[in-house]
N, CA, C and O atoms as a GROMACS GRO file, in nm:
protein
  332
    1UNK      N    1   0.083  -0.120   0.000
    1UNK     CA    2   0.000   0.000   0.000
    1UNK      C    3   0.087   0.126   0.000
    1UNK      O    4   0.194   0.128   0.061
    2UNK      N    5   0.053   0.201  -0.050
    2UNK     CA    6   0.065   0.350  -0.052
    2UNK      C    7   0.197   0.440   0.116
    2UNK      O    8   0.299   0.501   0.149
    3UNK      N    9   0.062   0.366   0.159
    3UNK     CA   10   0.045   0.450   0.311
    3UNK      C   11   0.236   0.377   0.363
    3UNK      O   12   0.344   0.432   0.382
    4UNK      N   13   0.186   0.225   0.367
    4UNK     CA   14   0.337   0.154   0.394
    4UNK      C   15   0.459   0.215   0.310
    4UNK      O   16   0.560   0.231   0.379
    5UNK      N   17   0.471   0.250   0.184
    5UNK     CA   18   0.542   0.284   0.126
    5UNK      C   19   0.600   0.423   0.162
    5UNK      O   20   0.718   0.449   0.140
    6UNK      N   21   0.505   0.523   0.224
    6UNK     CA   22   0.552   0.626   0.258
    6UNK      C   23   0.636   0.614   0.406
    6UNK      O   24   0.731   0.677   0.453
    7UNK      N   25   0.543   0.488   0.460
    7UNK     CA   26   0.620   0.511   0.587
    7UNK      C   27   0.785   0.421   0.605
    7UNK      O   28   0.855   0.433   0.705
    8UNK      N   29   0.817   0.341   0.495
    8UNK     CA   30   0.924   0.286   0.476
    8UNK      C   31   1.018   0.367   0.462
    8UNK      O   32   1.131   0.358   0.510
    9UNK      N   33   0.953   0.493   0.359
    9UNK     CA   34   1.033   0.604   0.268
    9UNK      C   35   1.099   0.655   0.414
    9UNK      O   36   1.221   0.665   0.403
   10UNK      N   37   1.067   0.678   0.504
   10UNK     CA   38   1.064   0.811   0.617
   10UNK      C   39   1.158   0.720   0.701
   10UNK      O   40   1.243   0.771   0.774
   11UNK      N   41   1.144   0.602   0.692
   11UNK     CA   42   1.211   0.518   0.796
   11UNK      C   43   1.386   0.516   0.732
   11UNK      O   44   1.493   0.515   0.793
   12UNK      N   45   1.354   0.516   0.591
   12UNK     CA   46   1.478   0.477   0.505
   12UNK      C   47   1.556   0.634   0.557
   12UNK      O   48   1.667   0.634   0.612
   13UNK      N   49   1.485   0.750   0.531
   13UNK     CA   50   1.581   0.845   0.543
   13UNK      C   51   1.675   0.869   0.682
   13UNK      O   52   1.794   0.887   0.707
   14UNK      N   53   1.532   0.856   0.767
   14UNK     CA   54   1.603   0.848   0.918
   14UNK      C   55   1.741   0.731   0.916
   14UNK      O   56   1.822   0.746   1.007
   15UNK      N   57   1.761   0.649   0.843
   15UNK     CA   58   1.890   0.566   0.828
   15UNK      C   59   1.968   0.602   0.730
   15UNK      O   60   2.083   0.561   0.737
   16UNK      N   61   1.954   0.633   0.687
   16UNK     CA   62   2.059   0.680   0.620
   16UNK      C   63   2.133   0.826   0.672
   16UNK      O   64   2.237   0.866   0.620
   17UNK      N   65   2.065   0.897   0.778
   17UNK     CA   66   2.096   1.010   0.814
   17UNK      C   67   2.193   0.943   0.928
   17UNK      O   68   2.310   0.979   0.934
   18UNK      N   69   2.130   0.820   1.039
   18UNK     CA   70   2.220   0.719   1.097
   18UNK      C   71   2.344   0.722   1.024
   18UNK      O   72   2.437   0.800   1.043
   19UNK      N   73   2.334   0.627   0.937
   19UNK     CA   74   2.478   0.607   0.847
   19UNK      C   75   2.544   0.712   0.807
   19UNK      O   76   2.662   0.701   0.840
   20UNK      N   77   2.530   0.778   0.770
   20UNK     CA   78   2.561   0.829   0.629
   20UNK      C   79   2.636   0.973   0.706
   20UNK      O   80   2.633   1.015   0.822
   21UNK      N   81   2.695   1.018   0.595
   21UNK     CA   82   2.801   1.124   0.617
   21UNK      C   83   2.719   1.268   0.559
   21UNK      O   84   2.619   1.259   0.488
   22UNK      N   85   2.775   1.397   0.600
   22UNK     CA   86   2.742   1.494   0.559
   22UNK      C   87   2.842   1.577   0.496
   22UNK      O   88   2.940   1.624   0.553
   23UNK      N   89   2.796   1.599   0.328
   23UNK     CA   90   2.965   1.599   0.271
   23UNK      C   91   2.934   1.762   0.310
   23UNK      O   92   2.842   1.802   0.382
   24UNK      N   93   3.078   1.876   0.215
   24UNK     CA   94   3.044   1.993   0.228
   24UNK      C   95   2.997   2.097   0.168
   24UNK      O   96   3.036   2.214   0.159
   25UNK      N   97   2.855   2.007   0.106
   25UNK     CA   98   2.739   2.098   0.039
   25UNK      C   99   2.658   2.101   0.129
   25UNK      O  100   2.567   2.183   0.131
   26UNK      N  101   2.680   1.992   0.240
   26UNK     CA  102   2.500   1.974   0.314
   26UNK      C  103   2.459   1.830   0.301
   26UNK      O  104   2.404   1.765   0.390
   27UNK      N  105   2.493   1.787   0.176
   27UNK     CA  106   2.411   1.645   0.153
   27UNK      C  107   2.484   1.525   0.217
   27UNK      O  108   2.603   1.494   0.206
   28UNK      N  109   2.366   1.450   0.303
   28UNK     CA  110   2.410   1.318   0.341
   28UNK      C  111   2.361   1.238   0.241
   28UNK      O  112   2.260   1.254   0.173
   29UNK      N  113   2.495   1.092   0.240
   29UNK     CA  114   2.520   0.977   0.145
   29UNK      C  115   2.567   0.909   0.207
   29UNK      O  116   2.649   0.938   0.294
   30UNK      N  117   2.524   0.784   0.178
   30UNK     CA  118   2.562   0.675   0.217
   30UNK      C  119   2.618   0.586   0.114
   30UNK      O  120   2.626   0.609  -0.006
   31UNK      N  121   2.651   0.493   0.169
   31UNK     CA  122   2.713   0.392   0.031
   31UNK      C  123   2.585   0.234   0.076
   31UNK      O  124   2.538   0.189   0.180
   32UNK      N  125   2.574   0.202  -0.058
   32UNK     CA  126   2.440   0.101  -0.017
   32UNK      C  127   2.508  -0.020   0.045
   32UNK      O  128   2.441  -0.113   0.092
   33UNK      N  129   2.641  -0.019   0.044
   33UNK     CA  130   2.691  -0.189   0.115
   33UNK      C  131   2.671  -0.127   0.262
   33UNK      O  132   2.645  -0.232   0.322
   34UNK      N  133   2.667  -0.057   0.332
   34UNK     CA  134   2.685   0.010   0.446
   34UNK      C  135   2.515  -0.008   0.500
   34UNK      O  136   2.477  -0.057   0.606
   35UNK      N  137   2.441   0.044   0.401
   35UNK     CA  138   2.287   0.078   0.435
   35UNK      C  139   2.262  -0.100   0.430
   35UNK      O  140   2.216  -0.145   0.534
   36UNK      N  141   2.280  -0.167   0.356
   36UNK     CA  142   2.251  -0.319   0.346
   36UNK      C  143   2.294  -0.414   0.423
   36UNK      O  144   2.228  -0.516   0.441
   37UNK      N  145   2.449  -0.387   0.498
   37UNK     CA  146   2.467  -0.436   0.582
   37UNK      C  147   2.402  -0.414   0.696
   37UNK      O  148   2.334  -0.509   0.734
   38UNK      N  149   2.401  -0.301   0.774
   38UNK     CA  150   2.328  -0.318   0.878
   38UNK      C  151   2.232  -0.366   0.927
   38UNK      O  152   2.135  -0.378   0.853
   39UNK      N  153   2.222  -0.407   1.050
   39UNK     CA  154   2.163  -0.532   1.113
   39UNK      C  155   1.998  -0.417   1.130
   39UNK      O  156   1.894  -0.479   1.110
   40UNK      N  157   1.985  -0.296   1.158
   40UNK     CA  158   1.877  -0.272   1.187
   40UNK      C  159   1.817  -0.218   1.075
   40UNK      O  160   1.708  -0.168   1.099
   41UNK      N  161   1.855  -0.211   0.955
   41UNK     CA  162   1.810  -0.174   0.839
   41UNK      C  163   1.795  -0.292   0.802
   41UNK      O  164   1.691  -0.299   0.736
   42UNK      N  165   1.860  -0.416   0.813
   42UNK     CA  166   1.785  -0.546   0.746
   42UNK      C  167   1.673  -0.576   0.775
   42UNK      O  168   1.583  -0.612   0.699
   43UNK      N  169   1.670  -0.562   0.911
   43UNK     CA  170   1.501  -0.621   1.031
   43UNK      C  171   1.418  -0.522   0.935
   43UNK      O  172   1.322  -0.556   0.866
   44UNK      N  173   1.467  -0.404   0.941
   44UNK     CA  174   1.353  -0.279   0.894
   44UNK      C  175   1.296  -0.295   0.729
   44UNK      O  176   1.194  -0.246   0.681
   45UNK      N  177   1.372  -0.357   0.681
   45UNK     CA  178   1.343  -0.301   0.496
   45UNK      C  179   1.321  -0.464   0.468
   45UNK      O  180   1.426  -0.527   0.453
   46UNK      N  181   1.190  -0.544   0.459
   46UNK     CA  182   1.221  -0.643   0.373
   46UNK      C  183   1.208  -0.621   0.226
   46UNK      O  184   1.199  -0.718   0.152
   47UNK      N  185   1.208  -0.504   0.181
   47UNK     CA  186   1.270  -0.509   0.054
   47UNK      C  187   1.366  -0.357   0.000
   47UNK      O  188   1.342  -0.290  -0.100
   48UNK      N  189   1.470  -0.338   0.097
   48UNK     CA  190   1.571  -0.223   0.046
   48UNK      C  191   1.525  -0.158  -0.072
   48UNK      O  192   1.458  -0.061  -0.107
   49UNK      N  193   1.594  -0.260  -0.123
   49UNK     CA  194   1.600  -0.214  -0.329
   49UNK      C  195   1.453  -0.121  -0.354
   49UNK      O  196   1.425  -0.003  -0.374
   50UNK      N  197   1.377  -0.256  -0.339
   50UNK     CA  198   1.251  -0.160  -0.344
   50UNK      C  199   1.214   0.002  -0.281
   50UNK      O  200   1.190   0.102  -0.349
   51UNK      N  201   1.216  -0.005  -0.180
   51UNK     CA  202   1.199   0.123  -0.114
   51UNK      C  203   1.315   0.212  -0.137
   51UNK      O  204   1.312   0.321  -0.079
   52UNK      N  205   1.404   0.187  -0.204
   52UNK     CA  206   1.504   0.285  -0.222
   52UNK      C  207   1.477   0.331  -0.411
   52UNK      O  208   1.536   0.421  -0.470
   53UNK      N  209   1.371   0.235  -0.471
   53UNK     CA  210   1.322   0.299  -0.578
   53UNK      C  211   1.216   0.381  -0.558
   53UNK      O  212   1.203   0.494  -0.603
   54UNK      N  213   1.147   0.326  -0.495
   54UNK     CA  214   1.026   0.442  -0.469
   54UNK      C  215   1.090   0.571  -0.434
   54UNK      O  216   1.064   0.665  -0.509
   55UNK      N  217   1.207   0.606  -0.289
   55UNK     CA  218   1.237   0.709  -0.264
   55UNK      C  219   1.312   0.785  -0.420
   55UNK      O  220   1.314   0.908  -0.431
   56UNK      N  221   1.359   0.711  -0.512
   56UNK     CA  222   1.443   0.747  -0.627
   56UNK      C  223   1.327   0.818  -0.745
   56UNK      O  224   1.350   0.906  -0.828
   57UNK      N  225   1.199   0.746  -0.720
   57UNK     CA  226   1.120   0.787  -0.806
   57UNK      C  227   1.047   0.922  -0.740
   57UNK      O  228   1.017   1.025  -0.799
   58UNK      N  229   1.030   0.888  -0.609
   58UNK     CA  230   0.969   1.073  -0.561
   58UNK      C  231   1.099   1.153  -0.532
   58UNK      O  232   1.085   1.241  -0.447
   59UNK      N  233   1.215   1.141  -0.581
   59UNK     CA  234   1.318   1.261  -0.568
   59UNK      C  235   1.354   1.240  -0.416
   59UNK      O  236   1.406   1.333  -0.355
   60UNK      N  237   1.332   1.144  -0.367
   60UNK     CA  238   1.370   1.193  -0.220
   60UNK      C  239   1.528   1.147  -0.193
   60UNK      O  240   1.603   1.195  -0.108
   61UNK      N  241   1.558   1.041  -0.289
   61UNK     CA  242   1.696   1.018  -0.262
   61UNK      C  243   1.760   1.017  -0.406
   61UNK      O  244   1.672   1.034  -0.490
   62UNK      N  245   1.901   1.001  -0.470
   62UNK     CA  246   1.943   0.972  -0.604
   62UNK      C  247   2.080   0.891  -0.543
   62UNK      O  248   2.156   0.906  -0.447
   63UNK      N  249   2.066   0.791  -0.665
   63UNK     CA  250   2.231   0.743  -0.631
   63UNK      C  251   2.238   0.668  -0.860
   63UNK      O  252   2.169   0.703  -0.956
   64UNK      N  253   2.317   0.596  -0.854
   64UNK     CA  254   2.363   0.609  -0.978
   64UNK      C  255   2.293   0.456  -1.010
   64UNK      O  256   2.262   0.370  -0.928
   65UNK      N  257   2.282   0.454  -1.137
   65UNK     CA  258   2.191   0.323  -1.187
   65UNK      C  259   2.053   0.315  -1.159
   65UNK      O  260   1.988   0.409  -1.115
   66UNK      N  261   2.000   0.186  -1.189
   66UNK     CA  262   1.826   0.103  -1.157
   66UNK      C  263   1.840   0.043  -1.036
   66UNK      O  264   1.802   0.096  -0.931
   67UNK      N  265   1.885  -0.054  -1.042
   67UNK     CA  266   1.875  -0.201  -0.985
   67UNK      C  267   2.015  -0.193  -0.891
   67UNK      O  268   2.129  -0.173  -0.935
   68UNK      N  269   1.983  -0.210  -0.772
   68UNK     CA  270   2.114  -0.207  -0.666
   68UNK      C  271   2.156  -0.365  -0.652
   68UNK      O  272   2.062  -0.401  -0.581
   69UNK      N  273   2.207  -0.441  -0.665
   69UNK     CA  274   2.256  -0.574  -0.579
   69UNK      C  275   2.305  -0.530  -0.483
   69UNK      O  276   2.292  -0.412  -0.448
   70UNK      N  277   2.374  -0.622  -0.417
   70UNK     CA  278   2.422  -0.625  -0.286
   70UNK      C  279   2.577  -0.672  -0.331
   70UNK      O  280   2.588  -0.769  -0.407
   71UNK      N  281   2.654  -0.626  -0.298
   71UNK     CA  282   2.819  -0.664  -0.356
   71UNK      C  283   2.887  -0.635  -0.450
   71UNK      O  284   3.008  -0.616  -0.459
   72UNK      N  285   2.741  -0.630  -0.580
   72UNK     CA  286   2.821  -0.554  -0.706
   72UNK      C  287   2.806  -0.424  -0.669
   72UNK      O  288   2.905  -0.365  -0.713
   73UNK      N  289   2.722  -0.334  -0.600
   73UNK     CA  290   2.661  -0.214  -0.596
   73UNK      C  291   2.701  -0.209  -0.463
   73UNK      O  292   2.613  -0.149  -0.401
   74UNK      N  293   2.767  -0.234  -0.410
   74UNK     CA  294   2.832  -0.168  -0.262
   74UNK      C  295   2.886  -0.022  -0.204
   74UNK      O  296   2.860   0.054  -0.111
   75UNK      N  297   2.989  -0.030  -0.331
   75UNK     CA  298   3.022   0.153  -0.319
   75UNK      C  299   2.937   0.266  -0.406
   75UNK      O  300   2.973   0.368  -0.465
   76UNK      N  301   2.839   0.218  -0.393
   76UNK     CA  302   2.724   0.325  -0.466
   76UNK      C  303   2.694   0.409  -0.353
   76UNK      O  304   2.657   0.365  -0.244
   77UNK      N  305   2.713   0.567  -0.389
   77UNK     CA  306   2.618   0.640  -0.279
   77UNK      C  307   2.483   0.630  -0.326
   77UNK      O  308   2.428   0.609  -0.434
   78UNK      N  309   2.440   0.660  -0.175
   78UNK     CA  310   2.294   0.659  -0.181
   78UNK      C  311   2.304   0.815  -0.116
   78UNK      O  312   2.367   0.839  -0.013
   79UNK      N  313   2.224   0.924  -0.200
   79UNK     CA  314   2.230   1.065  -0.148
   79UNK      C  315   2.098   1.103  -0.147
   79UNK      O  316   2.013   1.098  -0.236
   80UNK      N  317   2.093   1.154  -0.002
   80UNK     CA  318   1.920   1.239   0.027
   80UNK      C  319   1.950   1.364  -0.014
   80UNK      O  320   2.039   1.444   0.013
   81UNK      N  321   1.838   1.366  -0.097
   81UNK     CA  322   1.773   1.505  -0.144
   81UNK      C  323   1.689   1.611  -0.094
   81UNK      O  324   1.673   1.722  -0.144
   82UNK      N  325   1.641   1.566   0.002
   82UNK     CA  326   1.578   1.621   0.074
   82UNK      C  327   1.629   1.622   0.232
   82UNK      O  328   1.701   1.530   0.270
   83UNK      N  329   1.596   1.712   0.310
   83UNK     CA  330   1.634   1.730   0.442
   83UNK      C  331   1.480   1.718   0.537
   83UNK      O  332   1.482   1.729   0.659
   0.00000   0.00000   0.00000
């Protein structure tokens, strides 16, 4: 649903703000082996990838490519767009 999807979205940013660094424009990024490894982002996201397209499709986050794996796509940032 909708409603779940938004609230995944909100959960995803609050972790990545966890993780993730604040370069010196402002923007926090993460790298997705970092966001995927973690033990409380695993419990939280049973489907990462997914919810990190949805956030890609409402602008809320950008990182490079479609489709993330896990190992090939490790040093990919993942960057919030929004604050």
């Amino acid at each position: 649903t909708t409603m779940n999807v938004e609230h995944e979205i909100s959960l995803l940013v609050e972790e990545i703000r966890r993780l993730g660094t604040k370069s010196a424009d402002g923007q926090v990024s993460v790298k997705f082996g970092v966001l995927f490894a973690d033990e409380k982002c695993a419990n939280l996201f049973e489907a990462l990838v997914g919810t990190l397209k949805a956030a890609k499709r409402r602008k809320i986050v950008t990182y490079q490519g479609e489709l993330l794996l896990q190992g090939v796509h490790d040093n990919v940032d993942i960057v919030l767009l929004q604050d």
